[in-house]
C-alpha positions as CSV (number, residue, x, y, z in Angstrom):
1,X,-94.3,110.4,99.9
2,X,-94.8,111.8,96.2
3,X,-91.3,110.9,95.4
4,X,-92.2,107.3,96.8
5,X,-95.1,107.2,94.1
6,X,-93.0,108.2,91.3
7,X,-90.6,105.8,92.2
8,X,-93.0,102.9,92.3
9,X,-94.8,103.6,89.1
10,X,-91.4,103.6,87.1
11,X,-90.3,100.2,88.5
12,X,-93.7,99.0,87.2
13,X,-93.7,100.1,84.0
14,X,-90.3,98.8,83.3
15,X,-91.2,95.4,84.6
16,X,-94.2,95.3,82.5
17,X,-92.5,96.6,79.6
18,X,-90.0,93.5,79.4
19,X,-93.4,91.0,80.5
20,X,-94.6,92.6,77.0
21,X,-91.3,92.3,74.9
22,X,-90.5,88.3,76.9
23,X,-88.0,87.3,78.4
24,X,-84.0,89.1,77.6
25,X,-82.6,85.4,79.2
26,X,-84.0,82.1,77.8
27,X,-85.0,80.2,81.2
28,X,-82.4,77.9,82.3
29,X,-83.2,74.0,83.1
30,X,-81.5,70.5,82.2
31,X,-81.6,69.5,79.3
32,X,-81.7,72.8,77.3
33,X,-81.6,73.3,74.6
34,X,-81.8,69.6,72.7
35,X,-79.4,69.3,70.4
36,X,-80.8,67.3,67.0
37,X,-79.1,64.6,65.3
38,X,-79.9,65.6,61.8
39,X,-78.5,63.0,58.7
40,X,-76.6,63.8,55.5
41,X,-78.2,63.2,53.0
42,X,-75.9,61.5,50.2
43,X,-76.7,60.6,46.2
44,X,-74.9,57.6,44.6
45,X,-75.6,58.4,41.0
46,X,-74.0,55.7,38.3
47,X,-74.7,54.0,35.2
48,X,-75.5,50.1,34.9
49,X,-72.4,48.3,33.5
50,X,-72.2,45.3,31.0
51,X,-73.8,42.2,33.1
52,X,-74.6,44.1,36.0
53,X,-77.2,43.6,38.3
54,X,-78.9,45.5,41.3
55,X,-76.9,42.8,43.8
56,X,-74.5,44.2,42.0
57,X,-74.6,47.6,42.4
58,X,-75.6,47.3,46.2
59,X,-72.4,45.8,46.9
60,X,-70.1,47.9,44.6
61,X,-71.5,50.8,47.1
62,X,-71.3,49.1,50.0
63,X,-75.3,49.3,50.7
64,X,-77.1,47.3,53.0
65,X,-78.4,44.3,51.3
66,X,-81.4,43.7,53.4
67,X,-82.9,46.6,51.3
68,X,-82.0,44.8,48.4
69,X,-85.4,42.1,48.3
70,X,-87.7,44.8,49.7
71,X,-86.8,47.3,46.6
72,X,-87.3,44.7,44.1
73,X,-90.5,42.9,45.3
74,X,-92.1,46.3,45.7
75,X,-91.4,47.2,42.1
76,X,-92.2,43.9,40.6
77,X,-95.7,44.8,39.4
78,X,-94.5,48.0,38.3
79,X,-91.4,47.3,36.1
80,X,-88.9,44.0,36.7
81,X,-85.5,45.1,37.8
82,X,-83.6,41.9,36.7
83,X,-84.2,43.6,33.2
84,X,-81.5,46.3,34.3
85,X,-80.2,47.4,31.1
86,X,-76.7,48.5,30.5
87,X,-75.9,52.4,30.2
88,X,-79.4,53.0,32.1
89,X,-78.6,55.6,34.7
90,X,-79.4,55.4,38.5
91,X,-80.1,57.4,41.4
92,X,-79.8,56.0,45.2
93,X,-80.6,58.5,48.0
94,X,-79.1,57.7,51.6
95,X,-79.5,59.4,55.0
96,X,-76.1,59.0,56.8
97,X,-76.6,59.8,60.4
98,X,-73.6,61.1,62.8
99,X,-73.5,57.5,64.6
100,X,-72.2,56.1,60.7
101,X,-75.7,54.2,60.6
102,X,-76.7,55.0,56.4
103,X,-80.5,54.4,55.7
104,X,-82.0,53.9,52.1
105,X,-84.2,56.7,51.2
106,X,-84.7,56.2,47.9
107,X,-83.8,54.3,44.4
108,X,-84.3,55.8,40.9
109,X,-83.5,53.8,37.7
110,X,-84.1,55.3,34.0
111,X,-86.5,52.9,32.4
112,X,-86.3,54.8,28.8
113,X,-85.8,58.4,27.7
114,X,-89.0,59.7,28.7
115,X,-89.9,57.4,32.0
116,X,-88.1,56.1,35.4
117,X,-88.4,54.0,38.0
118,X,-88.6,55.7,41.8
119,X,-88.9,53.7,44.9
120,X,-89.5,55.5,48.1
121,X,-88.9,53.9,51.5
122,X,-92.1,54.7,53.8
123,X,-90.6,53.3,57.1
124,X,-92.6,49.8,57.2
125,X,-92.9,49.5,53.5
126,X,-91.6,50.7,50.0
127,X,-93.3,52.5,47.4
128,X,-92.8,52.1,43.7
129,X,-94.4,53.8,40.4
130,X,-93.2,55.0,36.9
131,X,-93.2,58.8,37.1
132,X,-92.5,61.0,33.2
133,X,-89.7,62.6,33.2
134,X,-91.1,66.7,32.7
135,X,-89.1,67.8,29.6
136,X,-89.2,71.1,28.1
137,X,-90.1,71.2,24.5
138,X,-88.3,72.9,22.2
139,X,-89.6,72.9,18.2
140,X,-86.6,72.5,15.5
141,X,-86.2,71.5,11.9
142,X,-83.9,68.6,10.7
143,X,-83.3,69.3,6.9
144,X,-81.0,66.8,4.4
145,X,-80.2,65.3,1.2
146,X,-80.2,61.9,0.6
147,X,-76.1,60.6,-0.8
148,X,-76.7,57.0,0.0
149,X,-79.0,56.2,2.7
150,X,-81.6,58.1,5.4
151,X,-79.6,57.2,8.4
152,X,-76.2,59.0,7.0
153,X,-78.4,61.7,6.0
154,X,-80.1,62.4,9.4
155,X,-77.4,61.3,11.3
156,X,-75.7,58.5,12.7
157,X,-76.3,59.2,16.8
158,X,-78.2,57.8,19.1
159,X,-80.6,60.6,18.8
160,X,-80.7,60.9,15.1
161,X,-81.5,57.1,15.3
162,X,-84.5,57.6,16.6
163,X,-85.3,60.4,14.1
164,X,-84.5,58.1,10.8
165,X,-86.4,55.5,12.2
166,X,-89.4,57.3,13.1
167,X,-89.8,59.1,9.7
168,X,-89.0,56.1,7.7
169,X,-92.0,54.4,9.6
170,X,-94.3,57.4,8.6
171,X,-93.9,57.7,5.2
172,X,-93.5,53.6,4.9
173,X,-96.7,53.3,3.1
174,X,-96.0,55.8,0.5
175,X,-92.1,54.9,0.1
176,X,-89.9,52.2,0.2
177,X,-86.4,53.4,2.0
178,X,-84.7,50.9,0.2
179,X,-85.4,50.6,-3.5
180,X,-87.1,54.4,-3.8
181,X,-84.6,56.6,-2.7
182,X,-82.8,58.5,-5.6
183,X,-79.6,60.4,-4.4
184,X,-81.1,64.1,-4.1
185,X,-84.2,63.3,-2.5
186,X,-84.6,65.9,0.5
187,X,-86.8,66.1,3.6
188,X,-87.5,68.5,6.3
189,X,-88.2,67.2,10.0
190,X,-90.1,69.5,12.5
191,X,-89.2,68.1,15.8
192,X,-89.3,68.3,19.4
193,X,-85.9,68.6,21.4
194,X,-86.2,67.8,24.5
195,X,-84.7,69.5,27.2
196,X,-84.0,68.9,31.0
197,X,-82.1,71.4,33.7
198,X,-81.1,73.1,30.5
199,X,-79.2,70.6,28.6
200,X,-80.0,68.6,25.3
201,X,-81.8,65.0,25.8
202,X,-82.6,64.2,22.8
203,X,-85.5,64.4,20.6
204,X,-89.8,63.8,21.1
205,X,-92.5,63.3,18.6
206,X,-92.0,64.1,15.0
207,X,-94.8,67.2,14.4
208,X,-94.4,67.2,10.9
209,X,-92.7,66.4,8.0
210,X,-91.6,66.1,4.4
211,X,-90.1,64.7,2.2
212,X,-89.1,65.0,-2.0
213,X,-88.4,61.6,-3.5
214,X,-87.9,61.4,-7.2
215,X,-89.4,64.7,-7.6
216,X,-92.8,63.4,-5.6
217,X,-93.3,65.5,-2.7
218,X,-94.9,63.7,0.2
219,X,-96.1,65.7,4.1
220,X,-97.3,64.3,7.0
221,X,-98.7,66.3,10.5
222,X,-99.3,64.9,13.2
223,X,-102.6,65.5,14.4
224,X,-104.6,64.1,17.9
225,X,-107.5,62.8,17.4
226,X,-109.7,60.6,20.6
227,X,-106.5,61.2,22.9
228,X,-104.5,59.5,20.3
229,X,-102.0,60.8,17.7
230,X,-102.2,60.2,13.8
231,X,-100.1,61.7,10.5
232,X,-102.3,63.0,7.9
233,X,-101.2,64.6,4.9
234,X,-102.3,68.1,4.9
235,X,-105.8,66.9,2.7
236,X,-106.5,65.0,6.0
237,X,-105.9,61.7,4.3
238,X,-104.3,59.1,6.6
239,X,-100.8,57.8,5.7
240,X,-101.5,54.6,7.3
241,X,-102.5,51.7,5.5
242,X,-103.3,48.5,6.7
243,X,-100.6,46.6,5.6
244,X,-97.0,47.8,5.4
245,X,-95.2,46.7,2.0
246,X,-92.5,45.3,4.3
247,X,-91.9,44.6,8.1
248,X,-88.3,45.6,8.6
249,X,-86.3,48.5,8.8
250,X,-83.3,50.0,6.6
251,X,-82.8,46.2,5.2
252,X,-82.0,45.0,1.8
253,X,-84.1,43.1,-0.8
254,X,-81.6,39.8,-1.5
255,X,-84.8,38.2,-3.4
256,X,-87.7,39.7,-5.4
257,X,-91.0,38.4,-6.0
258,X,-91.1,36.2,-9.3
259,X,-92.5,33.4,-11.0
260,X,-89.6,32.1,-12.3
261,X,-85.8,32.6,-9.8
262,X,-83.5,29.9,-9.9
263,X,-83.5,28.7,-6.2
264,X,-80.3,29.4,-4.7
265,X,-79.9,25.8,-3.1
266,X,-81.8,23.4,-4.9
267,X,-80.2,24.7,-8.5
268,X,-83.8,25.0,-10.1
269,X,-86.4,27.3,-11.6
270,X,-89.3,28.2,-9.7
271,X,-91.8,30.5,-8.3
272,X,-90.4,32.8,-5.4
273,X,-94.2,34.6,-4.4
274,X,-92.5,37.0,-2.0
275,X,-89.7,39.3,-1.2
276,X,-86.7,37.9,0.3
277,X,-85.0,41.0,2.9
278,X,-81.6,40.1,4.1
279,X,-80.9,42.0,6.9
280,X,-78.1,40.6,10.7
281,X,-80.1,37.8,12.8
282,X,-81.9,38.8,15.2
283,X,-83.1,41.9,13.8
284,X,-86.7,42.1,14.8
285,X,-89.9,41.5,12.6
286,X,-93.2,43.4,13.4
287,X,-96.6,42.3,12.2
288,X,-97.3,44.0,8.7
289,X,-100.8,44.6,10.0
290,X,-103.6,44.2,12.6
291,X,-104.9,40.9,12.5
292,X,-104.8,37.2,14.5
293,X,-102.1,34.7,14.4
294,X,-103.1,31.6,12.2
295,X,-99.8,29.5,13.0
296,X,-96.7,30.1,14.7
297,X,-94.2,27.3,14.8
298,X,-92.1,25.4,12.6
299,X,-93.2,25.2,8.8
300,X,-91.0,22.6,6.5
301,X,-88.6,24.9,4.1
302,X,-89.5,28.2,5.6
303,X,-88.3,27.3,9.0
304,X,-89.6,28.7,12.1
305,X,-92.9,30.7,10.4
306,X,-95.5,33.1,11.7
307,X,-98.8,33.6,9.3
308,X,-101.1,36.7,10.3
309,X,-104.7,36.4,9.3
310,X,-106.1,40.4,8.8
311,X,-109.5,41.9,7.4
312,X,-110.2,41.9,4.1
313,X,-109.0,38.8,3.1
314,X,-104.8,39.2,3.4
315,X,-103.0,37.0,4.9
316,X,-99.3,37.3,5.7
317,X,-96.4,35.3,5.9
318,X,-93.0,35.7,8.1
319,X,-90.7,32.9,7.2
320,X,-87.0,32.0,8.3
321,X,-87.5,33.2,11.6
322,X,-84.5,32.5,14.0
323,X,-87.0,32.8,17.0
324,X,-90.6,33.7,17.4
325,X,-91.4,36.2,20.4
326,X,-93.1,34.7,23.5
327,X,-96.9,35.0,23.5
328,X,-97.3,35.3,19.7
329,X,-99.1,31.9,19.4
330,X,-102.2,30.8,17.2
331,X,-105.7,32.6,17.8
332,X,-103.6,35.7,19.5
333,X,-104.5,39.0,17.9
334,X,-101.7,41.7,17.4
335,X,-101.3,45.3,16.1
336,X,-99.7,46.6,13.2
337,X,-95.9,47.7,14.3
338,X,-96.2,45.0,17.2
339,X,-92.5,42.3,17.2
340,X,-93.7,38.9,16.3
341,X,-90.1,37.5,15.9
342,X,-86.6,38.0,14.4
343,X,-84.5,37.8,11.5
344,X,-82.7,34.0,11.3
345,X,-82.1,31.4,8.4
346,X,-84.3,28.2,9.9
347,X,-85.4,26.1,7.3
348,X,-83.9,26.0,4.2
349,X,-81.8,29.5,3.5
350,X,-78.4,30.0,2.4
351,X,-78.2,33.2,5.0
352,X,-80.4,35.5,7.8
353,X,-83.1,37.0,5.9
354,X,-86.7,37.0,6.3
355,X,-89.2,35.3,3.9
356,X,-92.3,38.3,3.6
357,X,-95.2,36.7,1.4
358,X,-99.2,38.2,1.5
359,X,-101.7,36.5,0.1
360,X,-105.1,38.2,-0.9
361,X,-108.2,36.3,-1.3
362,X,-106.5,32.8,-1.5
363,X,-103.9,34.2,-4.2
364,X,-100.1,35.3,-3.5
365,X,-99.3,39.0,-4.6
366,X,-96.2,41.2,-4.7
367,X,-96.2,43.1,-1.3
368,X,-94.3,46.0,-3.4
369,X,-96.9,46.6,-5.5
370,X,-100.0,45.8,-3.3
371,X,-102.2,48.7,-3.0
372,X,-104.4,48.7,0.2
373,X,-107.0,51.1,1.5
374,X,-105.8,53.8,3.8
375,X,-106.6,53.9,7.6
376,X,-109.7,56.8,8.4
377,X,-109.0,60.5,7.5
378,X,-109.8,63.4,9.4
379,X,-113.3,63.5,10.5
380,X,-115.3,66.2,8.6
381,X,-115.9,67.9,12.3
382,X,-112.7,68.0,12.6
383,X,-111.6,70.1,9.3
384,X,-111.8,73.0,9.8
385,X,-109.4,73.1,13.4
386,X,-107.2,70.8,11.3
387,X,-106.9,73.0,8.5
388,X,-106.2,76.2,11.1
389,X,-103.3,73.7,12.3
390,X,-101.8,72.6,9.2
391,X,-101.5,76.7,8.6
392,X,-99.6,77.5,12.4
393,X,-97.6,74.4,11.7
394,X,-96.4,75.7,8.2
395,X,-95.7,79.1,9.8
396,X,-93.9,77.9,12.1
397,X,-91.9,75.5,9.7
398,X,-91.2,78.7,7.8
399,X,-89.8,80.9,10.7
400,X,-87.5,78.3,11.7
401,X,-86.1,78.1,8.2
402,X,-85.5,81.8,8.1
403,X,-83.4,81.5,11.4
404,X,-81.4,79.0,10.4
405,X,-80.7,81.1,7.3
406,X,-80.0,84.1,9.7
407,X,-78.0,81.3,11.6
408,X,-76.1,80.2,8.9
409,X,-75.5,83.6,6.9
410,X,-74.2,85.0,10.2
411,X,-71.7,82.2,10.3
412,X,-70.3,82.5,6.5
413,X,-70.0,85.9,7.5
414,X,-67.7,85.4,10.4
415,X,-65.7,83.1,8.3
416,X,-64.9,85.6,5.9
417,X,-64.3,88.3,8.6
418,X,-61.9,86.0,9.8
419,X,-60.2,85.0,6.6
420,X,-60.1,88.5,5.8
């Protein structure tokens, strides 16, 4: 009878024991266990060719037009995608499911360098926004010498492009890019380079700069103020002025200002009261200054015409114009920097150039030698943290200059290792 006990209590504790630890067999039924269906996900990723459009692409992939419509009406308020440009990238995400049956996920399309367009499919509808692209930020200097021109000098990519252009738009009201540069002149760019999944993208916002023309030395930092960003030089005076001395870029005068040039087709003597810049038609125009259009149409000799009235009595003048943008019209107001049209020869012109005249106070001056007041310095609250970032600015100017003399010693050195 004791054995009998022992017995019994060791079958018990060995069927609770397992209870307590579950089950050593899953339980068996019909049906178990389900077996998922779970898609592929797949990534078309392509560039937009010459003349291509998102029918286009759809088709060269083999995807499922009905999407087509959906995509593009949901985006419409966001950005218009029949304004595909060529060399744009694009990302389309598909589910493909075991069955063969492929279902749009998603469609990503590279507005600009720093922007893209995604589309999400939600089941019943589709999504659409503009989302930054997160780059990180890298500072570096650009340093040169001018031989001929600023675009040789910085370089002649796409990203140096963007460089040349931007600087030459800072220091526009302090020096003309086309009849001031002296072979010799020199600059220094502090830059952003931008960077995504470790690779080069190009380059961000120009933190500071200067630059040494004709032995004049000119600097510019940019500097936030009110959520929006300004160049100062490092006084805090602003290097924007309300008109710029001429609304092209990297152009050529073919005509001065003069009260006496013999008129190229008419064979006479007579006043030319602005500055003739020939530069390939279609090159665009921007508005010299803020202000509201006065006219903007077709003006006898001078062809298709814009005329800007700004503050303080100037008034400009954009003749020659091979067309005028849509929506610049009379009583409109626009910004300095803002395209109002593009280089032609309307009117009477022996070639595409644009006719820039400013009048002040009733009275026709030279835009080259116009001097107009400055846009607002750096608030006096604002001094002394502007002054504390001028100084980490020029320090940090200064340490990247000593490691690209590191840089660049270290590499004359291996070249004469290797010679040796």
């Amino acid at each position: 009878m004791f054995l009998f006990g022992i017995v019994f209590i060791l079958v018990a504790s060995i069927l609770f024991t397992n209870n307590l630890s579950g089950r050593e067999t899953p339980p068996s039924f019909p049906g178990h266990p389900v077996v998922l269906e779970v898609p592929q996900v797949k990534e078309i990723v392509g560039f937009v060719r010459y003349g291509e459009s998102l029918f286009d692409i759809f088709k060269r992939h083999g995807l499922d037009l009905n999407y087509l419509d959906r995509i593009v009406s949901s985006s419409r308020r966001v950005y218009n995608l029949f304004r595909m440009l060529p060399g744009r990238s694009y990302i389309i995400s598909t589910f493909v499911y075991p069955d063969g049956n492929r279902e749009l996920s998603s469609f990503k399309y590279a507005i600009d360098d720093t922007r893209f367009l995604q589309v999400v499919n939600l089941g019943d509808t589709f999504k659409a926004r503009k989302v930054e692209v997160e780059y990180e930020r890298r500072p570096a200097l650009i340093m040169g010498q001018i031989e001929d021109n600023l675009i040789n000098a910085v370089g002649d990519t796409r990203e140096h492009l963007k460089v040349a252009y931007e600087l030459a738009e800072i220091f526009e009201s302090e020096i003309d890019f086309v009849t001031e540069l002296r072979k010799g002149d020199s600059f220094t760019v502090l830059v952003e380079e931008l960077w995504h999944d470790n690779a080069f993208k190009g380059y961000g916002e120009i933190l500071a700069a200067e630059f040494v023309n004709n032995g004049r030395r000119f600097e510019a930092y940019r500097y936030e103020l009110d959520g929006r960003a300004y160049y100062f030089d490092s006084k805090g005076r602003s290097l924007k002025k309300a008109l710029m001395r001429a609304p092209l870029r990297f152009r050529y005068i073919s005509s001065r200002f003069s009260y006496r040039r013999k008129h190229p087709i008419l064979k006479i003597f007579r006043p030319h009261l602005g500055v003739d810049y020939a530069a390939p038609t279609g090159t665009p125009v921007s508005a010299a200054g803020n202000g509201t259009v006065k006219y903007a149409g077709w003006k006898g000799h001078y062809g298709k015409c814009v005329i800007i009235r700004h503050p303080n009595g100037y008034v400009t003048y954009y003749g020659h114009l091979s067309r005028i943008r849509r929506g610049i019209r009379r009583g409109v107001k626009v910004v300095q920097g803002q395209i109002i049209g593009y280089v032609g020869m309307t009117g009477r012109a022996t070639g595409p150039h644009l006719d820039y005249r400013v009048k002040k106070n009733g009275r026709f001056i030279n835009p080259l030698r116009m001097r107009v007041p400055r846009d607002r310095p750096v608030p006096k609250k604002y001094m002394a943290d502007f002054k504390r970032y001028i100084k980490k600015t020029n320090n940090l100017i200064a340490s990247l200059k000593r490691q690209k003399g590191s840089l660049y010693a270290a590499k004359s050195s291996s070249k004469d290792i290797k010679a040796d």
